[in-house]
C-alpha positions in Angstrom: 0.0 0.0 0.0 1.2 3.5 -0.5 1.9 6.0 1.6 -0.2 8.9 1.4 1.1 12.6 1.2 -0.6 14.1 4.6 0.5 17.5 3.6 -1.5 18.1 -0.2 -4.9 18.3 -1.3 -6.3 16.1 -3.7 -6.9 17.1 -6.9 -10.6 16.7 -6.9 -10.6 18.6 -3.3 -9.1 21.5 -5.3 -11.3 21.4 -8.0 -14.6 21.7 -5.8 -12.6 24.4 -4.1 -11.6 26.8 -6.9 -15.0 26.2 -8.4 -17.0 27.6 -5.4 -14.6 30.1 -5.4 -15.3 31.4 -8.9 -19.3 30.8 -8.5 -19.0 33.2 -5.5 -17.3 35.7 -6.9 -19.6 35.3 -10.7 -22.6 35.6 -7.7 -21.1 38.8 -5.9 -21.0 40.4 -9.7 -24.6 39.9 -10.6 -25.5 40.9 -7.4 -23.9 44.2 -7.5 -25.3 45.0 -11.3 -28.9 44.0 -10.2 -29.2 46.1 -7.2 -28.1 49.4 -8.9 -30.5 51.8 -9.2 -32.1 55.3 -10.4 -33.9 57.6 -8.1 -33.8 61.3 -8.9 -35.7 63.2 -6.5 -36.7 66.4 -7.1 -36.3 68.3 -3.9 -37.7 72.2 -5.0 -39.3 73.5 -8.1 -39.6 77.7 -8.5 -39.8 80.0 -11.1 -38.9 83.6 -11.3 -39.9 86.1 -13.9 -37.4 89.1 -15.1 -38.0 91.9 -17.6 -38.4 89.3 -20.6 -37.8 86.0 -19.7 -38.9 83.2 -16.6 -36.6 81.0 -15.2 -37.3 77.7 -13.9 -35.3 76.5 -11.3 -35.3 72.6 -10.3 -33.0 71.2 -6.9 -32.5 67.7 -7.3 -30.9 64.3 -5.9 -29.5 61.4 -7.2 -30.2 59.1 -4.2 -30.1 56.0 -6.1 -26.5 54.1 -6.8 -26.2 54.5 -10.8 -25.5 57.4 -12.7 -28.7 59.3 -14.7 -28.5 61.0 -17.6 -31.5 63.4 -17.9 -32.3 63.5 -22.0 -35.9 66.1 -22.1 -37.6 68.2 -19.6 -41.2 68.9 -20.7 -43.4 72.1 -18.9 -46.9 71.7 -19.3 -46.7 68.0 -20.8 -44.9 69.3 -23.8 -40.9 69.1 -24.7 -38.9 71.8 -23.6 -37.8 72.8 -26.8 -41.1 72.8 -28.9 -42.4 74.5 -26.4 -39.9 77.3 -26.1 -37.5 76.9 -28.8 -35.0 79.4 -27.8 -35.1 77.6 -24.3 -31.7 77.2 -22.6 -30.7 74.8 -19.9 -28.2 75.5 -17.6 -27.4 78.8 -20.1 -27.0 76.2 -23.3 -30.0 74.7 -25.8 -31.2 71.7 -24.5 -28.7 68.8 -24.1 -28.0 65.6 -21.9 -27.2 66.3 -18.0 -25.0 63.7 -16.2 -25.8 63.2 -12.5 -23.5 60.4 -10.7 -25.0 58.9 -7.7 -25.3 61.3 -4.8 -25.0 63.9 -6.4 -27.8 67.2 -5.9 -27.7 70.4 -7.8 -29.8 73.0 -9.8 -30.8 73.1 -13.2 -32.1 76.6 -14.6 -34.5 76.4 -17.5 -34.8 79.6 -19.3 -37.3 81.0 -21.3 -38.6 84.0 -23.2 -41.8 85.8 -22.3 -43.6 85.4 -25.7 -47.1 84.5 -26.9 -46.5 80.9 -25.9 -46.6 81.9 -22.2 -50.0 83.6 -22.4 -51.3 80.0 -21.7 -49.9 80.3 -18.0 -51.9 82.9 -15.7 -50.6 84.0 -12.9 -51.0 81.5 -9.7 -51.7 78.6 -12.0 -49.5 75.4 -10.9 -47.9 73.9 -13.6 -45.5 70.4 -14.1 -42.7 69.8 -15.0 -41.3 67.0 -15.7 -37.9 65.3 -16.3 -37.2 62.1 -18.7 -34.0 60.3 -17.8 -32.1 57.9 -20.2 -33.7 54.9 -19.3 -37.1 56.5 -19.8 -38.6 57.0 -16.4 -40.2 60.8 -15.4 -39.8 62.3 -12.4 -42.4 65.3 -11.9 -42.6 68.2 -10.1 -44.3 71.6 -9.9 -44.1 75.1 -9.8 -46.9 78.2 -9.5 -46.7 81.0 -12.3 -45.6 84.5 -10.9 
């Protein structure tokens, strides 16, 4: 009979071994990319009225673990830009806005005072509402000055 090695680890030992190990780290991966997710919340919504122009300003969050990329903003159910089409965002036309997680800011939406805003009257409350990349809306409001 031979003498066995006290000292090593069998071969199929180490096999079962290195296997679990890879299945929990493969687990530990998928976990992590199915629990991310978005949650912008918007914390204030005002506007403000000057001379010729309104300006909407939004405070938000990013209190979920991914990144959001906000594509549209839409006042009164319509896109920002057919709407107003001389609208600026942050100063600049309309374009995407990065928000990593944690994250909380402003974003300004300006606007001239022209025929289209003769559907607001003063007092009335009016949504807004923000469309992120992966298609969800987050809504908020604001009364007209």
């Amino acid at each position: 009979m031979k003498e066995r090695n006290k000292f090593g680890v069998s071969p199929v030992i180490a096999t079962v071994i290195l296997i679990a190990i890879a299945v929990a780290f493969w687990a530990a991966g998928l976990t992590g990319a199915f629990t991310r997710f978005e949650n912008l919340k918007i914390t204030n919504t005002f506007v403000t009225r000057n001379t010729n122009d309104y300006t909407i300003t939004i405070s938000y969050k990013n209190s979920g673990s991914t990144d959001i990329t906000i594509e549209n903003i839409f006042v009164h159910d319509r896109p920002l830009n057919t709407f107003w089409s001389s609208a600026k965002v942050n100063g600049t036309p309309m374009s995407n806005i990065h928000i990593p997680p944690g994250a909380s800011g402003q974003i300004a939406v300006s606007f001239p005072d022209n025929g289209n805003t003769r559907a607001f009257v003063a007092g009335q409350t009016v949504g807004i509402k923000v469309q992120t990349a992966s298609g969800v809306y987050y809504i908020g409001t604001f009364n007209m000055p």
